[in-house]
MARNUGU-866763 format. One record per residue: residue number from 1; residue in three letters; chain; x, y, z of N, C-alpha, C in turn. Coordinates in pm, whole numbers. Example, Ala and Ser with C-alpha at 12.3 -4.5 7.8 and 13.67 -1.06 7.14 Angstrom:
2
  num  residuo  cadena     npx     npy     npz    capx    capy    capz     cpx     cpy     cpz
    1      ala       A    1319    -569     780    1230    -450     780    1320    -330     780
    2      ser       A    1285    -225     708    1367    -106     714    1290       3     787
REM end
This chain:
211
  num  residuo  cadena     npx     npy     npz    capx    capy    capz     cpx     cpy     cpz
    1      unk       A    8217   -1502  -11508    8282   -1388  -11572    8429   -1420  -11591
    2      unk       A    8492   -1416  -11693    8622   -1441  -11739    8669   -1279  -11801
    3      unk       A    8790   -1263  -11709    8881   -1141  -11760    9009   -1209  -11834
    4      unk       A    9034   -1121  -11946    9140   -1197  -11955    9171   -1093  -12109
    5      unk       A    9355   -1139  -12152    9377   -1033  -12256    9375   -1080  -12381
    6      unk       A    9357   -1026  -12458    9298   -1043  -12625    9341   -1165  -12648
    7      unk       A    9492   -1186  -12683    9538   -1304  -12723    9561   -1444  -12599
    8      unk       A    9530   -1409  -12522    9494   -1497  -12429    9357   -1565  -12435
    9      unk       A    9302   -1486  -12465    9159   -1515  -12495    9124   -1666  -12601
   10      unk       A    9227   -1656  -12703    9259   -1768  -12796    9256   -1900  -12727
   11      unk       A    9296   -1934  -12585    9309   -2033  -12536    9193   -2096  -12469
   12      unk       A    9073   -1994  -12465    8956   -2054  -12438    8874   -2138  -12504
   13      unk       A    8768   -2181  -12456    8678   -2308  -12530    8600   -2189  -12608
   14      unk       A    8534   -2222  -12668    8406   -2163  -12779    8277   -2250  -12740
   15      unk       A    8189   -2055  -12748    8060   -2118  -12682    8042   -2069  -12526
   16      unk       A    7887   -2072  -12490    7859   -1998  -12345    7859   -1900  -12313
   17      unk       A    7900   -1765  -12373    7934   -1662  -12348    7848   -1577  -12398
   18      unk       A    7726   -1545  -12308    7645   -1434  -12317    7669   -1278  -12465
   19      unk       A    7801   -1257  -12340    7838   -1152  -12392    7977   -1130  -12377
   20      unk       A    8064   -1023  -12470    8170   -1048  -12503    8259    -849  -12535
   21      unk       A    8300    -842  -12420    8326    -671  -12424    8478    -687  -12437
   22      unk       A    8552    -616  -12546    8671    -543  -12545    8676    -409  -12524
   23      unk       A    8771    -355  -12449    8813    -260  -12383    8940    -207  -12483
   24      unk       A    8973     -66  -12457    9009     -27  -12571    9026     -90  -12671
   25      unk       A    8921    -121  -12763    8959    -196  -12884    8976     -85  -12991
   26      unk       A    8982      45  -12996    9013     135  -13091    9189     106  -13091
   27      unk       A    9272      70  -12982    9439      47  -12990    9468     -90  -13004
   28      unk       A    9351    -203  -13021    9381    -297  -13095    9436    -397  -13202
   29      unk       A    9506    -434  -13277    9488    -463  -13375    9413    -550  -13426
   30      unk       A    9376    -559  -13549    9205    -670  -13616    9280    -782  -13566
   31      unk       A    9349    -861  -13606    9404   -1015  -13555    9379    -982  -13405
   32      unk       A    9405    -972  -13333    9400    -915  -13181    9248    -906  -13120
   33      unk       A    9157    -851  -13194    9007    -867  -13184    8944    -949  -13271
   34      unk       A    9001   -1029  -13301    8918   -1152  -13354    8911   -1253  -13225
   35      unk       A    9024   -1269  -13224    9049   -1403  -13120    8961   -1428  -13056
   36      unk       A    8871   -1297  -12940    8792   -1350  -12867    8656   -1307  -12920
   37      unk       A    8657   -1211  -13031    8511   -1260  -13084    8531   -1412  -13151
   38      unk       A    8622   -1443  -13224    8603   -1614  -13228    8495   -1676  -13135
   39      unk       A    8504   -1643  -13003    8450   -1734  -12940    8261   -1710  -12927
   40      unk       A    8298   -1603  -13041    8081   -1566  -13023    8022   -1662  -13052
   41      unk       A    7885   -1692  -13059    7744   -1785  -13112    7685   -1660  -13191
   42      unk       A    7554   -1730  -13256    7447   -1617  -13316    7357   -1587  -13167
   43      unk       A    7391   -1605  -13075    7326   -1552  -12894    7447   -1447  -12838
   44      unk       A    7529   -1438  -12899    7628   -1355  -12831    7608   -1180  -12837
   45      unk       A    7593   -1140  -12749    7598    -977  -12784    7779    -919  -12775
   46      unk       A    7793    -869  -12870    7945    -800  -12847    7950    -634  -12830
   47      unk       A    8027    -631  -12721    8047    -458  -12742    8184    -467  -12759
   48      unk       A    8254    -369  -12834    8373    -274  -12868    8378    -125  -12749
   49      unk       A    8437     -88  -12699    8464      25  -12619    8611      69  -12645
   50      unk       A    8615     209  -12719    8737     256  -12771    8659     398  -12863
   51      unk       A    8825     430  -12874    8772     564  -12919    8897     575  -13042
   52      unk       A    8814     597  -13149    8914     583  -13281    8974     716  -13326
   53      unk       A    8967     825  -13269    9040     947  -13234    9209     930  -13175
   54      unk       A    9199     812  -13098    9332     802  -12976    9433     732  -13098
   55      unk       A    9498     699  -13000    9667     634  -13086    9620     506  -13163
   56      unk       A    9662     475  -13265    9608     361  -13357    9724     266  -13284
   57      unk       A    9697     132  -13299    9754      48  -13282    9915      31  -13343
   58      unk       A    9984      10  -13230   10192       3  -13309   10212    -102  -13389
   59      unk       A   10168     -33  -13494   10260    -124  -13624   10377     -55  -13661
   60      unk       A   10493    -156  -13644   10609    -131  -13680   10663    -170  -13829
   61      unk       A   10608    -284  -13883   10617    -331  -14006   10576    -256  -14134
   62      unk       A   10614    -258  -14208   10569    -111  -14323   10491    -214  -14437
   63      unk       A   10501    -327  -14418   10434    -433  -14497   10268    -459  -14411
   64      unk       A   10293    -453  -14287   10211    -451  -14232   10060    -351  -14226
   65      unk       A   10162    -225  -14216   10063    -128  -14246   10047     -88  -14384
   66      unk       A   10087    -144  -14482   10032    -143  -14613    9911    -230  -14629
   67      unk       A    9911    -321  -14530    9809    -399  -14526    9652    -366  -14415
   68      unk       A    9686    -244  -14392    9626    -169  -14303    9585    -260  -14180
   69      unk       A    9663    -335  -14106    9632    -353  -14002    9686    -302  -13900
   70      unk       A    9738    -150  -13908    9710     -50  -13803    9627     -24  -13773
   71      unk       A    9516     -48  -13829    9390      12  -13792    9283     -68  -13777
   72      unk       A    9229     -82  -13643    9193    -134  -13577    9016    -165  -13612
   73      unk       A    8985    -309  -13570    8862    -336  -13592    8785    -284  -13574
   74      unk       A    8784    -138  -13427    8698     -94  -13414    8659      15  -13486
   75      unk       A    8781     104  -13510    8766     212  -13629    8662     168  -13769
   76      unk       A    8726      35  -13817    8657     -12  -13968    8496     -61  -13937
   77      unk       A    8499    -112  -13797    8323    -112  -13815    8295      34  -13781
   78      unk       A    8340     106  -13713    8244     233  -13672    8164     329  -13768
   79      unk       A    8264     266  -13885    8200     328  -13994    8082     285  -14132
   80      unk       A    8029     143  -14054    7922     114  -14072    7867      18  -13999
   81      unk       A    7880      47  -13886    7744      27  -13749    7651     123  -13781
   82      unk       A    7532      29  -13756    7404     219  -13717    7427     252  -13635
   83      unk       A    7380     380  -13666    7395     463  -13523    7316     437  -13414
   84      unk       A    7202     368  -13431    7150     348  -13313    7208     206  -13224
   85      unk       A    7346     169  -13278    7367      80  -13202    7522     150  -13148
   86      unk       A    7554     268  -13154    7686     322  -13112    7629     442  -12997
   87      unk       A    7723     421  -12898    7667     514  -12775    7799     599  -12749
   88      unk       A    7793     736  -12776    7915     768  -12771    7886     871  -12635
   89      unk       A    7989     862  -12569    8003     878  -12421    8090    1036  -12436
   90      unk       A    8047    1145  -12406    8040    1314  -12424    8078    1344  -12290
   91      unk       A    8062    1265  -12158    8087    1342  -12017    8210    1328  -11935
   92      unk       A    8289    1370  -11940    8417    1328  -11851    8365    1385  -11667
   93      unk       A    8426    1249  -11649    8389    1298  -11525    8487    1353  -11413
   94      unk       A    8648    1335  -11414    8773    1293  -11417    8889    1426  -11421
   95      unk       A    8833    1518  -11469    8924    1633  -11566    8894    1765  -11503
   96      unk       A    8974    1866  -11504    8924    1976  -11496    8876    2021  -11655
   97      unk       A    8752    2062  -11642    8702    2139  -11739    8762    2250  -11819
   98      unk       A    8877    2338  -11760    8981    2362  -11931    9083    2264  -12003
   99      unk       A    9091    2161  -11928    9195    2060  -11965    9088    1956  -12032
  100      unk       A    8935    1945  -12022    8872    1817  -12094    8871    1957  -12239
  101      unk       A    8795    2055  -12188    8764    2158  -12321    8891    2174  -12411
  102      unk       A    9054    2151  -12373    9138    2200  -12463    9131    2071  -12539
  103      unk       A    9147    1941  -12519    9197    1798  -12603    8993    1797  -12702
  104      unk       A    8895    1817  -12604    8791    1866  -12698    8800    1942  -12848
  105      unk       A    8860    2014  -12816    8904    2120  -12921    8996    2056  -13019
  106      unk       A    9081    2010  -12961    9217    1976  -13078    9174    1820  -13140
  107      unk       A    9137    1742  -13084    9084    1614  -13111    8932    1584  -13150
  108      unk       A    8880    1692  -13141    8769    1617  -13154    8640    1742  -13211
  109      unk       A    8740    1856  -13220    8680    1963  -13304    8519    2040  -13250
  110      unk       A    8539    2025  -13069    8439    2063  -13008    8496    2215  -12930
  111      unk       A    8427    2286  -12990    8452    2423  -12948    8387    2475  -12825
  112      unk       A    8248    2424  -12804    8195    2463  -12674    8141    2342  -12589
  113      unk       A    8206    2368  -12454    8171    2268  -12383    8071    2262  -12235
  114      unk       A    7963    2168  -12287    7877    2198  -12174    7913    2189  -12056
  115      unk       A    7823    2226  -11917    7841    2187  -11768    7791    2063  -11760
  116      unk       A    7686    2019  -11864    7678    1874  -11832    7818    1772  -11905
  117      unk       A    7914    1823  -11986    7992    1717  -12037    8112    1695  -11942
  118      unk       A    8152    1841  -11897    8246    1847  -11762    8197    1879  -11635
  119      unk       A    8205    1712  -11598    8117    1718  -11457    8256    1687  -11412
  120      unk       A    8319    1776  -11309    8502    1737  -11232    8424    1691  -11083
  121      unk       A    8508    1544  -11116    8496    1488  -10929    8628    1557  -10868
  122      unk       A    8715    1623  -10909    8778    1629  -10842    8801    1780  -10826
  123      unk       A    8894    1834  -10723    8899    1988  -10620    8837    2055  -10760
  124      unk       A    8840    2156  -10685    8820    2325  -10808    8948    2380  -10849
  125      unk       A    8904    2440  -10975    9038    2530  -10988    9109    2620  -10864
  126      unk       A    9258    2571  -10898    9327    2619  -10828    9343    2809  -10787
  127      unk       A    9336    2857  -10714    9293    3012  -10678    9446    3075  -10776
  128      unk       A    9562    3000  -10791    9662    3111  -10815    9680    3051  -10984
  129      unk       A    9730    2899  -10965    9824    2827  -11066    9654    2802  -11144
  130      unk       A    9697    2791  -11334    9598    2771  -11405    9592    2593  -11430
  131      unk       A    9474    2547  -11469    9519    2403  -11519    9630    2359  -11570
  132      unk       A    9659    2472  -11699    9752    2451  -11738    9877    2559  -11721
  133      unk       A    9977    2479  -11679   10055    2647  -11642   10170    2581  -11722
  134      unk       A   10261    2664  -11821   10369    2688  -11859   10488    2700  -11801
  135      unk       A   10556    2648  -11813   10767    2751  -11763   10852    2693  -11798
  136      unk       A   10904    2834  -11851   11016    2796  -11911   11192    2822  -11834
  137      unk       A   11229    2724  -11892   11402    2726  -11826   11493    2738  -11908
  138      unk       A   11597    2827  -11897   11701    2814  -11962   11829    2711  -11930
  139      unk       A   11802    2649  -11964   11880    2535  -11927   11952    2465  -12026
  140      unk       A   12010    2313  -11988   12056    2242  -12116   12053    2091  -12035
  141      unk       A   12078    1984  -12094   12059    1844  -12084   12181    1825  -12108
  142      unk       A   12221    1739  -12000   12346    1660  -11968   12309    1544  -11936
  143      unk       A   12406    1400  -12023   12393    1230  -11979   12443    1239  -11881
  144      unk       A   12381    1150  -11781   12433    1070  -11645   12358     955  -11648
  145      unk       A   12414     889  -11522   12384     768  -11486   12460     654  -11580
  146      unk       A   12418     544  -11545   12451     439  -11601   12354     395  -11704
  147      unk       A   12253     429  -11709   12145     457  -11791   12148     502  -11964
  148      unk       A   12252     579  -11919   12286     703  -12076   12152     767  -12014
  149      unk       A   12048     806  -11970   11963     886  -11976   12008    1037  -11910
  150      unk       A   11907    1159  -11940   11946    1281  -11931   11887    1392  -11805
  151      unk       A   11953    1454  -11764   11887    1541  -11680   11940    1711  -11729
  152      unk       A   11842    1792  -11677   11847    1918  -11661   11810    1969  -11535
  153      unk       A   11957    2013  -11471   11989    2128  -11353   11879    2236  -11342
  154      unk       A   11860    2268  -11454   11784    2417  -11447   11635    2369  -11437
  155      unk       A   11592    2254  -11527   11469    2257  -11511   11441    2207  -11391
  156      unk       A   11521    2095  -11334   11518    2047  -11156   11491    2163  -11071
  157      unk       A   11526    2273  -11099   11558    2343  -10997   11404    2464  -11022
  158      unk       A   11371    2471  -11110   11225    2528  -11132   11090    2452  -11102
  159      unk       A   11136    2319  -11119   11001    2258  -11089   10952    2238  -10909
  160      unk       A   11110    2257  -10889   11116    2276  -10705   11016    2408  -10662
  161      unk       A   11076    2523  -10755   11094    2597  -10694   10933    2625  -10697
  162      unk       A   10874    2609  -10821   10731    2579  -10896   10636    2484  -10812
  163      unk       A   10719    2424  -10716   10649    2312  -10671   10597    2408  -10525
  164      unk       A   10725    2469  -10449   10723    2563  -10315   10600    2624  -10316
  165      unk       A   10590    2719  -10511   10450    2814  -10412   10363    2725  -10427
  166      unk       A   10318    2631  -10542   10200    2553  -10503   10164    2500  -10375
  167      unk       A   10246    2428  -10294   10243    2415  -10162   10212    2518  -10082
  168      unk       A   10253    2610  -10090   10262    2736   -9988   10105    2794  -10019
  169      unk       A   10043    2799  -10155    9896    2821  -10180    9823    2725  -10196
  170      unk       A    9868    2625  -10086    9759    2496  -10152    9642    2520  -10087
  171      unk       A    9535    2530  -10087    9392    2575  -10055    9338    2460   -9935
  172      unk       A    9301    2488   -9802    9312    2435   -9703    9158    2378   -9705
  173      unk       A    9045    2386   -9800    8993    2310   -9831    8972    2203   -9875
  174      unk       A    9130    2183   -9996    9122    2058  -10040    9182    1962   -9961
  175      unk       A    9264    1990   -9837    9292    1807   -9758    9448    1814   -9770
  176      unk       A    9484    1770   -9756    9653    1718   -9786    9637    1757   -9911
  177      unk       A    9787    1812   -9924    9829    1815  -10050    9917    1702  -10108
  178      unk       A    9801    1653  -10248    9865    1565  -10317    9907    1576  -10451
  179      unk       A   10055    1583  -10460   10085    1594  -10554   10176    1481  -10675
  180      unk       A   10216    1490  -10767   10306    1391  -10854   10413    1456  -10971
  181      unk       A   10543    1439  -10949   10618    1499  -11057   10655    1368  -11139
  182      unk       A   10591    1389  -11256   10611    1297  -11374   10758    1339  -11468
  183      unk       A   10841    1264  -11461   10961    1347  -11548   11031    1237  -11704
  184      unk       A   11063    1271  -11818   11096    1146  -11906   11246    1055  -11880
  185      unk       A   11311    1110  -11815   11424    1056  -11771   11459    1036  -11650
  186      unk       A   11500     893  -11641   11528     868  -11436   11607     921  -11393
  187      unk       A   11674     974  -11501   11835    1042  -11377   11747    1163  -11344
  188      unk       A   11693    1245  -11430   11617    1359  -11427   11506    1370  -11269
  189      unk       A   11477    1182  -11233   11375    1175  -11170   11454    1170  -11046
  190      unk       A   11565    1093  -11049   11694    1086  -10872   11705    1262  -10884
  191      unk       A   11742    1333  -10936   11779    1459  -10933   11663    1496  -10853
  192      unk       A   11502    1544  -10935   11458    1601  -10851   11415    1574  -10731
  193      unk       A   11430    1397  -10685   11381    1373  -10530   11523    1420  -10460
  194      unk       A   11617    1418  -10513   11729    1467  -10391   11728    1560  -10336
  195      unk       A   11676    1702  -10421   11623    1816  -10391   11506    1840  -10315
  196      unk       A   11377    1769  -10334   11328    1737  -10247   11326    1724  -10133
  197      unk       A   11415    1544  -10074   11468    1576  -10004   11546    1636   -9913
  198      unk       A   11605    1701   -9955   11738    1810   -9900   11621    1954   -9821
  199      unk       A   11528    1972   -9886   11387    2049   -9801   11298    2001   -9686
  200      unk       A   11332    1852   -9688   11278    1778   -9591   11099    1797   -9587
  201      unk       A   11042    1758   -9430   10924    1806   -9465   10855    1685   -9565
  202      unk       A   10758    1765   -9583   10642    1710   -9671   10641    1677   -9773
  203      unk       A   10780    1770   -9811   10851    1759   -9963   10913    1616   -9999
  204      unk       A   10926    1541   -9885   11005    1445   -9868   10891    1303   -9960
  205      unk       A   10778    1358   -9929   10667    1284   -9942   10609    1279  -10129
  206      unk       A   10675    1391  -10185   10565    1388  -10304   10643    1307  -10377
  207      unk       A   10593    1256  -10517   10600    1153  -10572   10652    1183  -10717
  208      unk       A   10778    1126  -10737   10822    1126  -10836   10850    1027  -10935
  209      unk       A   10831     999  -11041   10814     877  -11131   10854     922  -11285
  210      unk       A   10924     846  -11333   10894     828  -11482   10757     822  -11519
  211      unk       A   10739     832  -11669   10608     779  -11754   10644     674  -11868
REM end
């Protein structure tokens, strides 16, 4: 078994290879999924795994995408493979079930969603806070750091405060509480662990990161 990434793949021999799976190949580009189908026989089985709904491949070149190679090998066969050779995969297993049913809806134009498509491995809905919960701050964005990147006081100080009752109702069924504050700016991200910190505790513990 050989793992390895698309254009890396170029450096292999040709030949031997059973079978031949790309992984998101819907964010591919076609040059990009050739390489290692290059290396098929007429014995080779190939699968594609991707979903041509998601982000098309970054073409930055405007020559480029005139030439439509934004769009990815797997999109242009999907639309003439048979169907009996495309298996399209309906069950998340991963999600809470209003959060798989809302991107259902907006992406993919599925209005009702079975108990068999949202099977959640993970806790139950939360007793107070919704999957998705809203808030808003009146605030404003100020540069710091050495970065040039930006933070907001006000929103730091809501997501704390947003963070307290979740903790304080965290449901003593589910185990430790584990949580993650994802924020787009690092100064934004030192801000809210200092606060954090400064509560000590457990607070000291949750996890803050860029994306």
């Amino acid at each position: 078994v050989v793992v390895t990434t698309l254009i890396t793949s170029a450096r292999l021999r040709d030949g031997n290879f059973s079978h031949i799976v790309i992984d998101e190949a819907a964010q591919a580009t076609e040059p990009e999924s050739v390489a290692p189908l290059a290396l098929a026989d007429s014995r080779t089985v190939l699968a594609l795994a991707g979903d041509c709904r998601q982000t098309a491949p970054p073409v930055a070149s405007s020559i480029s995408r005139g030439g439509k190679l934004h769009r990815s090998l797997f999109r242009r066969l999907y639309k003439w493979v048979p169907p009996s050779q495309v298996v399209d995969l309906v069950t998340n297993y991963r999600s809470q079930r209003d959060l798989f049913g809302l991107i259902a809806r907006i992406f993919y134009g599925v209005d009702d969603i079975s108990s068999d498509q949202a099977r959640s491995t993970v806790q139950a809905t939360h007793p107070v806070f919704h999957p998705f919960s809203f808030c808003v701050s009146d605030g404003f964005a100020e540069q710091g750091g050495t970065d040039g990147s930006y933070f907001n006081q006000a929103e730091a100080l809501l997501i704390v405060e947003q963070l307290v009752k979740l903790v304080d109702r965290w449901p003593r069924d589910w185990g430790e509480c584990d949580v993650c504050i994802v924020a787009s700016e690092y100064v934004q991200v030192q801000l809210i662990r200092q606060m954090l910190r400064r509560k000590g505790g457990l607070y000291r513990r949750i996890d803050v990161a860029t994306y």
